[in-house]
C-alpha positions as CSV (number, residue, x, y, z in Angstrom):
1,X,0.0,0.0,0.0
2,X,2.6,2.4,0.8
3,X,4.7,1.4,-2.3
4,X,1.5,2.2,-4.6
5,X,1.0,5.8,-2.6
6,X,4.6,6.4,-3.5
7,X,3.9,5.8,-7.2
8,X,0.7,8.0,-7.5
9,X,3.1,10.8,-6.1
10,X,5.7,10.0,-8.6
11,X,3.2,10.1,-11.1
12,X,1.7,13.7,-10.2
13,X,4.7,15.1,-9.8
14,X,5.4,14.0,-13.4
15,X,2.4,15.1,-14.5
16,X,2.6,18.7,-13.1
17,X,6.5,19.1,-14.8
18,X,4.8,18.2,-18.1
19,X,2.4,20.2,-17.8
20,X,4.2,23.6,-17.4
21,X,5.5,22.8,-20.8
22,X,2.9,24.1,-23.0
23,X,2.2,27.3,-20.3
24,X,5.8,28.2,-20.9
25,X,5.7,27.5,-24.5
26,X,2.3,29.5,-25.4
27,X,3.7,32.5,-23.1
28,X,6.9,32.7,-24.7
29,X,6.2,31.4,-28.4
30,X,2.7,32.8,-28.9
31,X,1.5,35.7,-26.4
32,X,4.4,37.4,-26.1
33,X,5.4,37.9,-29.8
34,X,2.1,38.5,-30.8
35,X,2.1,41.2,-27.6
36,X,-1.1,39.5,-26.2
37,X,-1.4,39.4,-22.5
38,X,-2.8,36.4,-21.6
39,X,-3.4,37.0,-17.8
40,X,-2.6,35.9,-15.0
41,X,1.1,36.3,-12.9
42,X,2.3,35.4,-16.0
43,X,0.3,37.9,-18.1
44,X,1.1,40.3,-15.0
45,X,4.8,39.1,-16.1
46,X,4.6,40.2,-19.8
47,X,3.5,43.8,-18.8
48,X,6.4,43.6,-16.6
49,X,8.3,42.7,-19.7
50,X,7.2,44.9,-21.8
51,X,6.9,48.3,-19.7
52,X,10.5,47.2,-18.2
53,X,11.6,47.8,-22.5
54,X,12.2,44.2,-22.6
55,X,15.3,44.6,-19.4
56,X,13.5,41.9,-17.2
57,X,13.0,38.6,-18.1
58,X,9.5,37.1,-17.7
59,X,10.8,34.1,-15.6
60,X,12.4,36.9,-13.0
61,X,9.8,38.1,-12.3
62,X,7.4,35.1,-11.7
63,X,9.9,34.3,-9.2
64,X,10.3,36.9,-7.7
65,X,6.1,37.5,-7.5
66,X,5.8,33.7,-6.3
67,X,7.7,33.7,-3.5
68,X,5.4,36.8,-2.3
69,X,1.9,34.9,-3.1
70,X,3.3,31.5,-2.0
71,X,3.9,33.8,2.0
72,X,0.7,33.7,1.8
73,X,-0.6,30.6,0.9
74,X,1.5,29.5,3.7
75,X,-1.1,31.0,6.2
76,X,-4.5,30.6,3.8
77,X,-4.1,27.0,2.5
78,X,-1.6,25.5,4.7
79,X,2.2,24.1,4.4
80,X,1.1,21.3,2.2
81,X,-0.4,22.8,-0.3
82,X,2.6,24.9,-0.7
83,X,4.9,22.2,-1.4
84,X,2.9,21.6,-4.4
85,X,2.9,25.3,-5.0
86,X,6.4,25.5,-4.4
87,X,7.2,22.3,-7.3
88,X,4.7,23.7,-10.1
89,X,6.5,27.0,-9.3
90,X,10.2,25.7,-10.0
91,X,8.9,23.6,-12.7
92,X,6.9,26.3,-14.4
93,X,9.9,28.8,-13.5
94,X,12.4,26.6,-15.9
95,X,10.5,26.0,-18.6
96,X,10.0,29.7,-18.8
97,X,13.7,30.1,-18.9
98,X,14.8,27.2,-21.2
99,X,11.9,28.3,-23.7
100,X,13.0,31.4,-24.7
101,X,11.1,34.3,-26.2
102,X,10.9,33.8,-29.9
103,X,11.3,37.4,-32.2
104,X,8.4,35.9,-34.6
105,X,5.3,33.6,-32.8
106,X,4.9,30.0,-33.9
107,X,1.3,30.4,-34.9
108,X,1.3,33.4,-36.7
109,X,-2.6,34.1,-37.1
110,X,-3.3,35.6,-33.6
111,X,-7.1,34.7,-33.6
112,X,-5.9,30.9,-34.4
113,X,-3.3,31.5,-32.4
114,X,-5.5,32.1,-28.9
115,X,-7.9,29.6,-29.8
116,X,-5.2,26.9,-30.4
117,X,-3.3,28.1,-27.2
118,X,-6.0,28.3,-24.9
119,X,-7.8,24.7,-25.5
120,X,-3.7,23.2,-25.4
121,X,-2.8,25.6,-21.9
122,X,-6.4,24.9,-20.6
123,X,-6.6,20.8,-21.1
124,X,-2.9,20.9,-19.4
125,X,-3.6,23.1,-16.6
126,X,-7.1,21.1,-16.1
127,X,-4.8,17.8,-15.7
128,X,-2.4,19.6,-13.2
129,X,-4.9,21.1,-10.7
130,X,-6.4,17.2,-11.0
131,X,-3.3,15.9,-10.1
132,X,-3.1,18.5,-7.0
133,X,-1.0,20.7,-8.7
134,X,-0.4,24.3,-9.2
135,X,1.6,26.7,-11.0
136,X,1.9,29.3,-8.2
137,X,0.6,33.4,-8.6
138,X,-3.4,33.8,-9.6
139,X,-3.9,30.1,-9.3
140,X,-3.2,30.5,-5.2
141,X,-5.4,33.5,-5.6
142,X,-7.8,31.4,-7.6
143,X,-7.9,28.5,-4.9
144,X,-8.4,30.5,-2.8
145,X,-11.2,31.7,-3.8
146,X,-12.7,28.4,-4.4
147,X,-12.1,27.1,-1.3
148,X,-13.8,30.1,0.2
149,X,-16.5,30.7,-1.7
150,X,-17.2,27.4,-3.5
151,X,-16.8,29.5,-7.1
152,X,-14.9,27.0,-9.7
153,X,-11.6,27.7,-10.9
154,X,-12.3,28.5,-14.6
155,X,-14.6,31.3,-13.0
156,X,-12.0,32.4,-10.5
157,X,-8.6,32.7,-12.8
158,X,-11.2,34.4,-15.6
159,X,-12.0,36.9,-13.4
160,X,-8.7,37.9,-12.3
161,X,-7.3,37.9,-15.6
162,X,-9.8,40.2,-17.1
163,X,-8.4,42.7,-14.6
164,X,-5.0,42.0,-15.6
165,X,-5.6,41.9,-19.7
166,X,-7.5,44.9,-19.1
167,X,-4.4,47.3,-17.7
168,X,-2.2,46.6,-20.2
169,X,-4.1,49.0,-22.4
170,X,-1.0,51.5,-21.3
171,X,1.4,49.5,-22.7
172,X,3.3,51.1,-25.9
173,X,2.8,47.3,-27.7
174,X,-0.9,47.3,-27.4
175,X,-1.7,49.4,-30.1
176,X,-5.0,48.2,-31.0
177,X,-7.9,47.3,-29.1
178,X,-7.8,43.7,-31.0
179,X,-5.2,42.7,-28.6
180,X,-7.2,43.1,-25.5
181,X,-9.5,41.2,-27.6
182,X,-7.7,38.0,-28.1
183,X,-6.3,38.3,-25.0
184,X,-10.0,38.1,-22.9
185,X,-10.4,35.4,-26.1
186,X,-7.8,33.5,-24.5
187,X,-8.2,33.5,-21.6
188,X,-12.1,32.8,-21.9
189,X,-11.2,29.4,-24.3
190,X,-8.6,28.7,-21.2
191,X,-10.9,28.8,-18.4
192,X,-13.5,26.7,-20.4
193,X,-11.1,24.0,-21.1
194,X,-10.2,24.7,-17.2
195,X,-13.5,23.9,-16.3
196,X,-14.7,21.1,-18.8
197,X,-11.0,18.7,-17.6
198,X,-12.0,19.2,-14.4
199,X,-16.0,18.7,-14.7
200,X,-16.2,21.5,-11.9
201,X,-19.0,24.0,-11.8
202,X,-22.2,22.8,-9.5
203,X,-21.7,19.1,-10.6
204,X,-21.4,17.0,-7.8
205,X,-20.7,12.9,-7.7
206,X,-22.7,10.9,-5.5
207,X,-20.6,7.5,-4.4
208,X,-22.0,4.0,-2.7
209,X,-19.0,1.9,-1.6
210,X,-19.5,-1.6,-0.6
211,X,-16.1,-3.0,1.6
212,X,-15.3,-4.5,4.7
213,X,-13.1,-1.8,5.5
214,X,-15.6,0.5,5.8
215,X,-14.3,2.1,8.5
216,X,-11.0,2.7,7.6
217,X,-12.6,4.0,4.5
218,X,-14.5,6.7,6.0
219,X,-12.2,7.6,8.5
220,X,-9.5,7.9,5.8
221,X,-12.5,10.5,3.5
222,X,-13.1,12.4,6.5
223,X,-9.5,13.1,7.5
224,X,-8.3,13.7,4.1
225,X,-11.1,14.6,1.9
226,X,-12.9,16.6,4.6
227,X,-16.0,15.3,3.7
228,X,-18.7,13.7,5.9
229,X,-19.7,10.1,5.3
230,X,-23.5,8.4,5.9
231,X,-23.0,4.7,7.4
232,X,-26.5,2.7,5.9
233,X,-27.3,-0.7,7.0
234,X,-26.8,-3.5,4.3
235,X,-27.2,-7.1,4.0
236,X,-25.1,-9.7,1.6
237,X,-28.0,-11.1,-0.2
238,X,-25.5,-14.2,-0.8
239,X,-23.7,-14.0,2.4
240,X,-26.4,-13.1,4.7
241,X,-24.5,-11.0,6.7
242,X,-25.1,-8.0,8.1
243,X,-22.6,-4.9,6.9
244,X,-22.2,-1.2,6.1
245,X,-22.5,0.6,3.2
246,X,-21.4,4.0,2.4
247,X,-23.0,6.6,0.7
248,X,-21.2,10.3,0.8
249,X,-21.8,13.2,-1.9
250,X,-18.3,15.2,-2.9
251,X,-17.8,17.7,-5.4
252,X,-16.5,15.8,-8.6
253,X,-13.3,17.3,-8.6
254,X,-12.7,15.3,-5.6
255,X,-14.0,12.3,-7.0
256,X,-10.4,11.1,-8.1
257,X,-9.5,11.4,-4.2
258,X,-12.3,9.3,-3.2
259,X,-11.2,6.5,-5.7
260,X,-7.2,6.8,-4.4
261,X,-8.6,6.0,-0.9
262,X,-10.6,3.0,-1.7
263,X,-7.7,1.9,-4.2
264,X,-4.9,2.2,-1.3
265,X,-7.2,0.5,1.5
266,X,-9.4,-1.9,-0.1
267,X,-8.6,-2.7,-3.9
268,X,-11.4,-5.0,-3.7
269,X,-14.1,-2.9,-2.9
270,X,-16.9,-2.4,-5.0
271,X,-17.7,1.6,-5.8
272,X,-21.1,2.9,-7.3
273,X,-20.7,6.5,-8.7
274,X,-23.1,8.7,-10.1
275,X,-23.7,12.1,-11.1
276,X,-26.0,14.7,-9.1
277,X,-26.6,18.4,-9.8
278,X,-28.4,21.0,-7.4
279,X,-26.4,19.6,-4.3
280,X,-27.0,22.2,-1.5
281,X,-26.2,22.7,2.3
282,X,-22.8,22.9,4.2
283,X,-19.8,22.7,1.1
284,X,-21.5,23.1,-1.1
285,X,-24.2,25.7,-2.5
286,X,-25.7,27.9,-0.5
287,X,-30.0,27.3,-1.2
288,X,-30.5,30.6,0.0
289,X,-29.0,32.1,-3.6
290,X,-31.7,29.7,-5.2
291,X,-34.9,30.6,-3.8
């Protein structure tokens, strides 16, 4: 059991150094050549760039911006979720410098060019924050948020970057209101990718899981998931015997977490998942906004 946890952290951390590969090659392939911001630190970055007559490199100062943000994660999420922070950072920090800005973008139709980008950059970001994984600036801001106010992630980032796309209107490279444009495009195709990988939004999955280590089970969902569990009386219709079945309702971006639990405890358990929408009450939505 402990030799499989092992593994699945191998394989997230693997996961999360692949996928700040594409963020590092849209920033400094597409965006920047095309001088779109695409929000963002690392839209904050480019502005940086840019306004700084091209003097300070855009991995600098996502550095240097990071290790304010991740101070404060520190208090706001906790230790552990900034050694994930802290990895996605480093990783997302050298591909930024080993890609290097390129004089003349690799898609050179800009509309093309954020549409491509932003289904690529938001499919890999999707599989990183499923594999608990973060690149570090608006996405601490953006989690944040979502653990907070139960708002998804897509819907978090967008908002923040409009806010950032949106200031670099005083920037001597955005000569034409078109580039705001493309960047809100982006950034809007981004988040939707975001949010369709991670099946977020009001979607909720609702589990039954049949094992004789029920208890473990639970204890294990409610310790690490934070989620509460509903024991309900069963009986083997083969084995006669009395036992527990457990029923819970998480959002489905913890689903995968729910699955890793049963898989490390019980591999032979049996798991009944379906989807619900409309789930209100404590973590979840409020019913009060609905009525």
């Amino acid at each position: 059991m402990q030799n499989r946890k092992w593994l699945i952290e191998l394989r997230e951390l693997v996961i999360i150094a692949l996928c700040t590969a594409p963020y590092a090659l849209v920033v400094n392939r597409v965006l920047v050549p095309h001088a779109i911001i695409g929000g963002g630190l690392t839209g904050l970055c480019e502005i940086i760039y840019f306004a700084g007559g091209e003097m300070i490199p855009i991995w600098l100062s996502n550095l240097v911006i990071n290790a304010i943000l991740i101070i404060t994660a520190i208090f706001l999420l906790g230790w552990k979720s900034c050694v994930r922070a802290l990895y996605g950072i480093f990783c997302l920090t050298v591909w930024l410098r080993l890609i290097t800005v390129s004089a003349e973008p690799v898609i050179s139709d800009p509309f093309m060019a954020v549409i491509l980008c932003g289904i690529l950059n938001g499919a890999a970001l999707g599989l990183l924050y499923m594999n608990n994984g973060n690149t570090g600036g608006t996405d601490i801001v953006a989690m944040i948020v979502n653990k907070y106010r139960h708002v998804t992630m897509g819907r978090a980032l967008f908002l923040i970057d409009v806010l950032i796309i949106s200031s670099a209107w005083f920037l001597p490279q955005v000569t034409r209101v078109e580039q705001l444009l493309f960047g809100l495009c982006y950034v809007f195709v981004e988040t939707q990718s975001v949010d369709w990988v991670m099946g977020r939004g009001r979607q909720s999955v609702q589990f039954f899981i049949f094992s004789r280590e029920y208890e473990k089970i639970a204890d294990a969902i409610m310790t690490r998931v934070g989620r509460g569990v509903t024991f309900l009386d069963a009986e083997g219709a083969y084995t006669k015997q009395d036992t527990k079945l457990i029923m819970l309702v998480v959002r489905k971006s913890e689903a995968i977490q729910i699955f890793r639990i049963v898989q490390e405890i019980d591999p032979a358990a049996f798991i009944s998942e379906a989807p619900t929408r409309g789930v209100f009450g404590l973590g979840f939505e409020n019913l009060k906004n609905e009525t």
